[in-house]
N, C-alpha and C positions, 0 to 999 in steps of 0.2 A: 784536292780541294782548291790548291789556289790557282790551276790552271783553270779549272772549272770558274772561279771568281774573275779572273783573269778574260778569261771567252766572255764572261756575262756582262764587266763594265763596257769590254768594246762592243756589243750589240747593244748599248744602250746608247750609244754615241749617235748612233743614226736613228734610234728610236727618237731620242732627245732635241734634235737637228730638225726630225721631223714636223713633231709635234709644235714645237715652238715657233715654226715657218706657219703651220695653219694658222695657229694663235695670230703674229703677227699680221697676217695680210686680213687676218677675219675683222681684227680690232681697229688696222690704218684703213682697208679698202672699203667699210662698211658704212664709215662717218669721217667726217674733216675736223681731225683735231686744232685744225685752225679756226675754225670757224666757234668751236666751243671756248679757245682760248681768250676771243674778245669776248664772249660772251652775249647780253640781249644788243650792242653796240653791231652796228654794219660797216667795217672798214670799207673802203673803193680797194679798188683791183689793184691797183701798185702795192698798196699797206700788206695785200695778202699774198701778193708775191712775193713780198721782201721777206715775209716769214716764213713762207714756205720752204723758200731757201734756203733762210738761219736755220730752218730745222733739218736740213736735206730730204722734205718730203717732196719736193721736184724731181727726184732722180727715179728711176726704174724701181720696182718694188723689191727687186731682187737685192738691188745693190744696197737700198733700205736697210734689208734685212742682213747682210753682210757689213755692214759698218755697226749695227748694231749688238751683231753678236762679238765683235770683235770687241766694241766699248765693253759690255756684259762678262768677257774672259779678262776683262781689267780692273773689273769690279765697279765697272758707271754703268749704273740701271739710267740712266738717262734724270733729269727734274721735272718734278710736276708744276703745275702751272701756277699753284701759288709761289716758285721761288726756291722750296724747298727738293732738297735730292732725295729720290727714291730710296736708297741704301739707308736714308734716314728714317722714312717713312716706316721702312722693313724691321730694324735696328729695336724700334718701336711698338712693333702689331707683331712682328714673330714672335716673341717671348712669351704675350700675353696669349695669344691662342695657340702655343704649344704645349702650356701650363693648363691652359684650358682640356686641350686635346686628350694630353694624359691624364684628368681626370675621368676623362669620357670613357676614354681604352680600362683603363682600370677598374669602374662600374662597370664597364661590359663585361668584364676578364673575372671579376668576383662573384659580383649576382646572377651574370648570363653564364657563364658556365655551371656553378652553383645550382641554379636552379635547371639546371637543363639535366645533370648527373642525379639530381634528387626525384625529377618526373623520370626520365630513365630507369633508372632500380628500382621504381613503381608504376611501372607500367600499368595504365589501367584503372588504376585508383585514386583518392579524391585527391593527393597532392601531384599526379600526374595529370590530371583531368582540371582542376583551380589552374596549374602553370600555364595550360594551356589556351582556356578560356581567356587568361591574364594576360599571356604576351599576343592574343589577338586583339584585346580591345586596344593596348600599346599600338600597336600597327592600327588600327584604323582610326587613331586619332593624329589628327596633323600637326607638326612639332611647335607651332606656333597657338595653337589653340593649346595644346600642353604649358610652353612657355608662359603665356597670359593668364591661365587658372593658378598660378604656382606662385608666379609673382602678386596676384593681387591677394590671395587667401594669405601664402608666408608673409608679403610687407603689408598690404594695404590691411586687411584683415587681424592678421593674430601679430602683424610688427614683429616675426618674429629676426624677419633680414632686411638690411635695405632693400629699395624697388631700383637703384639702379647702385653696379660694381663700380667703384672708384678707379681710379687710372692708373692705382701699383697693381689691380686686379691682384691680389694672394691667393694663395690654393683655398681657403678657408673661405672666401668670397666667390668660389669659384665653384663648390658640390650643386646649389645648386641649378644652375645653367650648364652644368658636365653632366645632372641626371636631364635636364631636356634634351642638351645637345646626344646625347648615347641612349635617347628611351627606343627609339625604332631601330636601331643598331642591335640595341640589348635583348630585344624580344626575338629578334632574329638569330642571334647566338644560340638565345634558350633553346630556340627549336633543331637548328643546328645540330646542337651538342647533343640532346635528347634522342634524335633521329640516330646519331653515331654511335651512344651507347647502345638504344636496342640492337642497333644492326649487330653490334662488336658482340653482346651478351650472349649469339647464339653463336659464333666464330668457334674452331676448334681449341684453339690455342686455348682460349680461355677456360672450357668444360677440362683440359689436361689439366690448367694451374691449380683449380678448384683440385681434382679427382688428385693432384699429389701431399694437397692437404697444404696447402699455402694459409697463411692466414688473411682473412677476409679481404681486413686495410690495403694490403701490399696486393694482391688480386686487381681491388680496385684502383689503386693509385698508378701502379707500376705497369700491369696490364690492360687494363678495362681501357682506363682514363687517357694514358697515353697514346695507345693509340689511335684512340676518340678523337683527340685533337686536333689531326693533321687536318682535316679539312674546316674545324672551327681560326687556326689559325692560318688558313689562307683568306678566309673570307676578313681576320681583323687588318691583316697585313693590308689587302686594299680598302680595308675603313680607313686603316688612319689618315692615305687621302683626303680620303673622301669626306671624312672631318673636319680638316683643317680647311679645305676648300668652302667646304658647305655649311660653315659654322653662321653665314649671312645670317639667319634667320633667328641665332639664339645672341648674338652678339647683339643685335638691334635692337631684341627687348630687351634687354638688362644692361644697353650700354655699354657694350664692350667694347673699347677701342684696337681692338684687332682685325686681324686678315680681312674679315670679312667685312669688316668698317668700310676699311681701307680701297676694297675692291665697290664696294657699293658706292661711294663716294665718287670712284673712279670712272664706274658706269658711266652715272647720276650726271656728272660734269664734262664725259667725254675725255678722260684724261686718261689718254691713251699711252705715255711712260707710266704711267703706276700700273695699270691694267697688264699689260703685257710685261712686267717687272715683275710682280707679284705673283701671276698664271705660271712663269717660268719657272721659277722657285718650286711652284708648285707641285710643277710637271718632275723635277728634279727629285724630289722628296717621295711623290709618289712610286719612281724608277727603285729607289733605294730602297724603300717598302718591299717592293716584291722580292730583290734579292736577298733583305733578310727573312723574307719567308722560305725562298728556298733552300736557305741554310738552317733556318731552323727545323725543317724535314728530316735532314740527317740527325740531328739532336734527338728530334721525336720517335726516330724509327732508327735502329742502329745497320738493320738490310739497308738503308739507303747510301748508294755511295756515289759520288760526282766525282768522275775521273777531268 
């Protein structure tokens, strides 16, 4: 196992290298962060040499990108253009949309498996046929039009939450923009996990456990359920990316000053050290995601082994 972890952080070295080289030439070569740093003003041509300079964005894109990951291995994400340092920025908007995130993964992990084991073992019938109908209309409604109906019926309507999360965001202020941000996630699980159980229900192994007279629970817990799993938690494993990345949309309507604030800000103004600080992070998080998916494989399945 830990030569196996051992092989897997160094291919992520160059995955990570990679990836982060797109980001940066897509985010410097595509717009002039100089040009957004004066903002609606027009400096003359000397004013934007001389900062192009202080930035070292006159040099080869390559070299760009090598002083910058070198600052990055030092811990200087670079400052944004108001003044303030990125690490600051992060220090700031990490906490709040990881806190965020884990509620999301944990609505998907409770209801979406939950409901997905429940339509499973009923195959057929009205509480497998309702889940289904249910995490379709989930999917075809778009997280922003969810977000909006939630917030205006829960705050504006019955007051039963505020309309927008204050700036300690607590977990308690956080259910529900964790049920918009994980509602197409969750409906995806449900089906996920449903598909897995039928399939496993007709599997050998299981017709043994039954036919030696196991009792039902442990059937389904220990057999069924388990190894049901493996392919529900590969698909969370690149949610949680995918969440923390893609939270733009539930963080804007309830005001959330996280990740996705911070990246839309970053867009929005051209500020290209927050954008490309932020994305890296990201990149890095989602790497580590996958590897503990693959560890958790062997937890799930005891056949699995990684020499």
């Amino acid at each position: 196992m830990g030569r196996y972890v051992i092989r897997r952080l160094l291919q992520m070295v160059p995955v990570f290298l990679g990836t982060t080289f797109l980001i940066f030439i897509m985010v410097y070569a595509l717009g002039d962060p100089v040009l957004a740093f004066f903002g609606d003003r027009t400096p003359d041509d000397a004013t934007l040499a001389a900062k192009r300079h202080e930035l070292g964005l006159d040099k080869p894109m390559w070299e760009q990108y090598v002083t910058y990951m070198g600052n990055v291995f030092t811990g200087d994400f670079g400052t944004a253009f108001n003044g303030q340092k990125v690490t600051e920025l992060m220090g700031h908007a990490f906490p709040i949309t990881i806190r965020l995130t884990l509620v999301a993964i944990t609505i998907e992990i409770v209801f979406g498996v939950g409901l997905g084991l429940l339509a499973g073992l009923r195959r057929g019938r009205i509480a497998d046929s309702s889940t289904l109908i249910f995490t379709l209309i989930v999917i075809s409604i778009p997280t922003f039009v969810t977000g909006y109906l939630l917030q205006y019926f829960l705050a504006v309507e019955w007051k039963v939450i505020d309309p927008a999360v204050s700036a300690d965001a607590n977990f308690s202020e956080l259910i529900v923009p964790g049920f918009v941000l994980a509602g197409v996630s969750l409906a995806y699980v449900t089906r996920l996990t449903r598909t897995s159980i039928v399939e496993n229900l007709r599997a050998d192994y299981l017709r043994t456990a039954v036919a030696k007279g196991l009792p039902r629970r442990r059937v389904i817990t220990v057999h069924l359920l388990r190894n049901s799993l493996i392919p529900v938690v590969t698909h969370l494993g690149t949610d949680l990316g995918l969440l923390m990345g893609g939270a733009l949309v539930t963080e804007r309507i309830f005001n959330i000053q996280g990740v996705g604030f911070q990246l839309w800000n970053g867009v929005l103004r051209q500020n290209s050290q927050t954008v490309v600080g932020f994305v890296t992070i990201l990149v890095l998080i989602f790497l580590l995601a996958n590897l503990l998916v693959d560890l958790l494989y062997a937890v799930l399945d005891p056949r699995i082994r990684y020499a």
